[in-house]
C-alpha positions in Angstrom: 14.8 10.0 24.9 17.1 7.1 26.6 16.8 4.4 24.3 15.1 1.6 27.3 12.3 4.7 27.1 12.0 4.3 23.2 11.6 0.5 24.1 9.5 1.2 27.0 7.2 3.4 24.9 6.6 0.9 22.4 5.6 -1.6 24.8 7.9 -4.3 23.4 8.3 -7.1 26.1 4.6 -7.1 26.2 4.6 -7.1 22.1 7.0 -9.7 21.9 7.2 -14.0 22.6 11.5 -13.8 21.8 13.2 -11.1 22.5 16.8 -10.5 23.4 18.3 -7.1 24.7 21.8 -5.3 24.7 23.5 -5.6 28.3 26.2 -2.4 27.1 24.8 0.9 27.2 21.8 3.2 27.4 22.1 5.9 24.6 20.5 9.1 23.9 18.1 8.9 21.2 16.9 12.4 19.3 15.8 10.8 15.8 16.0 7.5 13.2 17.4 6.8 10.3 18.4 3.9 7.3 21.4 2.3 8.5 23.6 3.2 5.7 22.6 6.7 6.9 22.4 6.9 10.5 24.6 9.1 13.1 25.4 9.2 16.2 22.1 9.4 18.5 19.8 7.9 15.7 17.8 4.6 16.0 18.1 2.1 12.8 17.3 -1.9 12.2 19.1 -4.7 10.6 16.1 -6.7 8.8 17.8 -9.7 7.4 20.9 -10.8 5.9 21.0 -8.5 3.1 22.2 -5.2 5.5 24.4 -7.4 8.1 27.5 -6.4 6.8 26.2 -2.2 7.9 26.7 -3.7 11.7 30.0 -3.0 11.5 29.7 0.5 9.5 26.6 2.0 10.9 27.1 5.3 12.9 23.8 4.9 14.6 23.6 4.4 18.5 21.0 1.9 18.7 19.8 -0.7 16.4 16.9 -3.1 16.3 18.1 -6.8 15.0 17.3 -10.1 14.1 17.7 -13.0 16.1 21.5 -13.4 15.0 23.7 -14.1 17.6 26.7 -13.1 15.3 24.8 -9.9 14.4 24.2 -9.0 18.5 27.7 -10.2 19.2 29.3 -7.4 16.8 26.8 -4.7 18.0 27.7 -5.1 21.6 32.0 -5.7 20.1 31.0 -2.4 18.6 29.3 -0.4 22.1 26.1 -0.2 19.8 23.0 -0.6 22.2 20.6 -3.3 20.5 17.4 -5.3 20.7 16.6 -8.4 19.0 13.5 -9.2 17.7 11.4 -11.3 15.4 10.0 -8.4 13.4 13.2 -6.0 13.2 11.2 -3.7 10.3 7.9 -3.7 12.3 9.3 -2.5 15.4 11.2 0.5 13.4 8.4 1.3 11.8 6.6 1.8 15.2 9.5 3.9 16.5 9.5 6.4 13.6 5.7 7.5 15.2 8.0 8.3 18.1 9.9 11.1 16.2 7.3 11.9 13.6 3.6 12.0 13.4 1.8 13.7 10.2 0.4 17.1 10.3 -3.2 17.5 11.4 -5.2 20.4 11.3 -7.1 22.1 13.8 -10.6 21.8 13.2 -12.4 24.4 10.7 -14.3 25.3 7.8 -12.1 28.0 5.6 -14.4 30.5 3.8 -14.0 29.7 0.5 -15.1 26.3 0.9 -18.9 25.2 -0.7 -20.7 23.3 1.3 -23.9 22.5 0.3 -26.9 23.1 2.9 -28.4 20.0 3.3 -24.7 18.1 3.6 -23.8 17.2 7.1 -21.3 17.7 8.4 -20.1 16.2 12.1 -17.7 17.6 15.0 -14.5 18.6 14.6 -14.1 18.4 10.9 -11.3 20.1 9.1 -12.5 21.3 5.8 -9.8 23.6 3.9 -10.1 26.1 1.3 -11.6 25.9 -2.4 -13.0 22.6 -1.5 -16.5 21.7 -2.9 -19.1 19.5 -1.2 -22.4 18.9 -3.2 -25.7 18.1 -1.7 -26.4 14.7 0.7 -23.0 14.3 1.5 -22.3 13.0 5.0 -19.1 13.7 6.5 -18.7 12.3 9.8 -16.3 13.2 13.2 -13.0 14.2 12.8 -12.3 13.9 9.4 -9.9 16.5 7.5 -11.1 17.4 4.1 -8.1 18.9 2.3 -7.8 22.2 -0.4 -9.6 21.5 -3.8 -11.0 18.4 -2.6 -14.4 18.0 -5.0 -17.4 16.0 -3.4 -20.0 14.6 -5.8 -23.6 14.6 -4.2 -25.0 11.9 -1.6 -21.0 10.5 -1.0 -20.2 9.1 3.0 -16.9 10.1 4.1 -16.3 7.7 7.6 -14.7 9.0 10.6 -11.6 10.4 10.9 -10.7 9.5 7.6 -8.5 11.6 5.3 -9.0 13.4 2.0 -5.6 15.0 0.9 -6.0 18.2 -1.6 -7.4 18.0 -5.1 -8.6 14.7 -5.1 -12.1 14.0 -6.3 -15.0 11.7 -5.0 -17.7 11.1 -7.0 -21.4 10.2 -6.2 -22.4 6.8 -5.3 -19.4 6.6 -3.2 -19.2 5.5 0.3 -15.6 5.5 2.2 -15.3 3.8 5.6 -13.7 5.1 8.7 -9.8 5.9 9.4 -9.3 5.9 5.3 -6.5 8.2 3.9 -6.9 8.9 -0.2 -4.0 10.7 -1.5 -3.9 13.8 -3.6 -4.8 13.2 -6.9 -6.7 9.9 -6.6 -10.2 10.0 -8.6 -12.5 7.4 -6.1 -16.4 6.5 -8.1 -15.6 7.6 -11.8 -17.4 6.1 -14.4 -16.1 2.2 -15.3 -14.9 2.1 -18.9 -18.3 0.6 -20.3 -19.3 1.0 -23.9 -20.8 -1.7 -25.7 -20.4 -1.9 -29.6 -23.3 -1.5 -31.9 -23.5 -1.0 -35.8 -23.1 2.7 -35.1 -20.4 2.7 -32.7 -20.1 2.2 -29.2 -23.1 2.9 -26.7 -22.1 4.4 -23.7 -23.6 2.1 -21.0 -24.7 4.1 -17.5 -22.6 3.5 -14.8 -25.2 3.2 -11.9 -23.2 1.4 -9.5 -21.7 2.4 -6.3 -18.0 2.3 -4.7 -17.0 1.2 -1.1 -14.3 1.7 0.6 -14.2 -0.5 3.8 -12.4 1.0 6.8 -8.8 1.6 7.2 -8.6 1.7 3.2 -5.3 3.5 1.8 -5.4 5.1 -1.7 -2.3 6.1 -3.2 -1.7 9.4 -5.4 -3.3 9.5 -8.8 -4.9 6.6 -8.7 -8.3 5.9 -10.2 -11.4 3.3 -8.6 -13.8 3.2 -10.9 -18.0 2.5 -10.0 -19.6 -0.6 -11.9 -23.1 -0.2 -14.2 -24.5 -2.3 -11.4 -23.8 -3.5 -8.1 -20.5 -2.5 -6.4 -16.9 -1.7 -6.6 -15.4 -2.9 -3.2 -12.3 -2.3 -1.7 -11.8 -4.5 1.5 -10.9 -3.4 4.8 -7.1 -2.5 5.6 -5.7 -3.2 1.9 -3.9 -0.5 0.7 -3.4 0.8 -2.8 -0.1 2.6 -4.1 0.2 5.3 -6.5 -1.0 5.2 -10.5 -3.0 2.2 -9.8 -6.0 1.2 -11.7 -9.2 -0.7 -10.3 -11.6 -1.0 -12.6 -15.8 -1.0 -12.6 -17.2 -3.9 -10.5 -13.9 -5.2 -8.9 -14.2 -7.2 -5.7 -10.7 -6.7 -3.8 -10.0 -8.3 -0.4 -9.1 -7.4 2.9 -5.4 -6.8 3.6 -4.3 -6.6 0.6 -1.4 -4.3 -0.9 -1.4 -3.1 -4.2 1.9 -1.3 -5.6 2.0 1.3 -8.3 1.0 1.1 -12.0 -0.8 -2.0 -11.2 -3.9 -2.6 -13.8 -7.2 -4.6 -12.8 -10.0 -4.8 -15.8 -13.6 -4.8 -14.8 -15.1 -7.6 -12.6 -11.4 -8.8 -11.2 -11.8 -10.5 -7.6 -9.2 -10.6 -5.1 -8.8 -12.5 -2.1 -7.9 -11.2 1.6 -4.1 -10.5 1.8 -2.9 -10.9 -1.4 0.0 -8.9 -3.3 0.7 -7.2 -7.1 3.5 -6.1 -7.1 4.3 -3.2 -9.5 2.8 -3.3 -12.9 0.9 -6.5 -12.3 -2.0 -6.6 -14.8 -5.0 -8.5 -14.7 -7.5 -9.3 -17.6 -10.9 -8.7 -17.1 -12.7 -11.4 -14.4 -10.4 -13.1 -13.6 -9.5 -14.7 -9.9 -6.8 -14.3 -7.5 -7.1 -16.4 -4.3 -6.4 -15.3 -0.6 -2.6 -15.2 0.0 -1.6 -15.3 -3.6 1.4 -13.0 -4.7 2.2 -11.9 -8.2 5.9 -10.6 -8.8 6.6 -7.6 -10.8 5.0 -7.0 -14.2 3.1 -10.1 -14.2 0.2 -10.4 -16.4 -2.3 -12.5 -14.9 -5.3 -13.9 -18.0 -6.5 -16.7 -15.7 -7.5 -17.6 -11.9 -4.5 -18.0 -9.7 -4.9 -20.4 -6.8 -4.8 -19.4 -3.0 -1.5 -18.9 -1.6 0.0 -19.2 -5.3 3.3 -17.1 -6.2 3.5 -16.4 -10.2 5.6 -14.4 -12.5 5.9 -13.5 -16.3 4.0 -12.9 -19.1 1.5 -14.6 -19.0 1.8 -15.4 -15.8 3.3 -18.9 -14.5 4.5 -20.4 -11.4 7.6 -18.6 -10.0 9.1 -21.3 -9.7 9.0 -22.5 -13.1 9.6 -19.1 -14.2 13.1 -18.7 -12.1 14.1 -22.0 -14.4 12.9 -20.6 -17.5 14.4 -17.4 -16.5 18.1 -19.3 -16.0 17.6 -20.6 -19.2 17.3 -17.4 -21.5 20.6 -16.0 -21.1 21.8 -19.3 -23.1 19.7 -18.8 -25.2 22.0 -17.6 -28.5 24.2 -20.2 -27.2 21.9 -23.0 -27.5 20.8 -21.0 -30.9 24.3 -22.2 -32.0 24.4 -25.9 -31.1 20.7 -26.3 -33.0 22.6 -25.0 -35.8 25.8 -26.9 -35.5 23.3 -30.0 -35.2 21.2 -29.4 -38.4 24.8 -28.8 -40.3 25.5 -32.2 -39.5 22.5 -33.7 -41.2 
């Protein structure tokens, strides 16, 4: 595919308010790849600063850039065909569903799968083998139920929406349309509720339920857990990485992202687009506003403000954090001048 068909294809002057495009040449294009990476007849991108020095390495034959007119200037120097854009990783990310969609099967039911009678099942369904669907489940159009997947009784499974193999949903359970939830991932256990009497701990009913709003992604091995009472909720569009735990009764916005080994206790509430990054944790009801971001390994006791960025343990503004940060490699030297002082006393 020439590369103004790749460009074509993806619509991008309608896309785009600023865009600027190579006047050299019209390659072949038969694939992408990661800058560092590409060869001749592959389609890359320059997102920032950080790669601009790959410009004048790259093999590929086409690359998707930043407005940088120094950037453009040593693409074209270099006869690489380029377009400049606002969003250089957005548009890549479009192209790669050029060259590569996932596999989908073709509608069935294999024969080894148990399906309950009363469980309904709509058109087109893909429902592969050993996988176990218990009574008043409601699967709707076009969804694809993977091998091993376990259905507890009376869960909803939204159109088109995507269980990969050996992960389990458990009753109580309704997950919204266009939803992928990778394998492994446990959606509707039991919260962790016990509560301490002379004797030991009571194990408190988890009667709750768990939503999943539409366009929800769950990563592999992770685990949402249902509340004693009223909801779990998972917002529409957020999307939750690998070895993440939500736990019972958690309110989490929409469009948020959630990367891997993050920890949320019971009752957290998160706003609408907000980011953990990986191994954020987050004590038991607290409050994270809309917008807010929490760095890496971040342990968050307290509410963080909309549109707040905070690091550390426990966790504090970044900014404040960078300067504390700065400050603890001198530590042993500083160590040394106390000392030097107290001698002199």
């Amino acid at each position: 595919m020439k590369f103004s068909e790749i460009l074509q294809t993806l619509n991008v002057a309608a896309a785009c308010n600023s865009l600027t495009t190579s006047p050299l040449c019209n390659p072949e294009i038969t694939g992408v790849a990661a800058v560092d990476e590409a060869t001749s007849g592959t389609l890359s991108y320059i997102e920032g600063a950080k790669f601009a020095s790959m410009v004048s390495k790259t093999d590929a034959s086409a690359l998707i850039l930043p407005q940088d007119e120094a950037l453009q200037a040593k693409a074209t120097e270099r006869g690489i065909a380029w377009i400049a854009i606002t969003e250089p990783r957005l548009l890549f990310a479009k192209a790669i569903a050029i060259f590569y969609q996932p596999w989908q099967p073709a509608p069935e039911i294999h024969p080894t799968a148990v399906i309950h009678p009363d469980a309904q099942i709509g058109e087109d369904v893909y429902i592969g083998a050993h996988v176990v669907i218990q009574a008043g489940v409601k699967i709707c159009d076009r969804a694809s139920i993977h091998p091993n997947v376990v259905i507890y009784p009376h869960v909803e499974i939204g159109d088109r929406t995507i269980l990969h193999a050996n992960c389990t949903i458990h009753e109580r359970t309704r997950i919204g349309a266009d939803c992928v939830i990778h394998s492994g991932a446990v959606i509707g256990a039991e919260g962790f509720g016990f509560v301490p009497t002379p004797d030991g701990w009571l194990k408190m009913e988890q009667s709750g339920y768990t939503i999943l709003e539409d366009g929800v992604e769950i990563g592999c091995n992770t685990a949402i857990d249902r509340p004693a009472v009223g909801e779990t909720r998972i917002g529409k569009n957020t999307k939750i990485d690998n070895l993440v735990q939500i736990g019972h009764g958690c309110q989490i916005g929409s469009g948020c992202a959630i990367a891997g080994q993050a920890g949320l206790a019971g009752g957290v509430k998160v706003g609408n687009r907000v980011i953990l990054a990986g191994q954020v944790g987050v004590a038991n009801q607290a409050q994270i506003g809309d917008g807010a971001i929490a760095t890496a390994k971040a342990g968050i006791h307290n509410n963080i403000e909309s549109g707040a960025i905070v690091s550390g343990i426990p966790a504090i503004p970044h900014k404040l954090f960078l300067k504390i940060s700065a400050i603890y490699s001198r530590l042993p030297e500083m160590y040394q001048t106390v000392k030097q002082i107290q001698r002199g006393k």
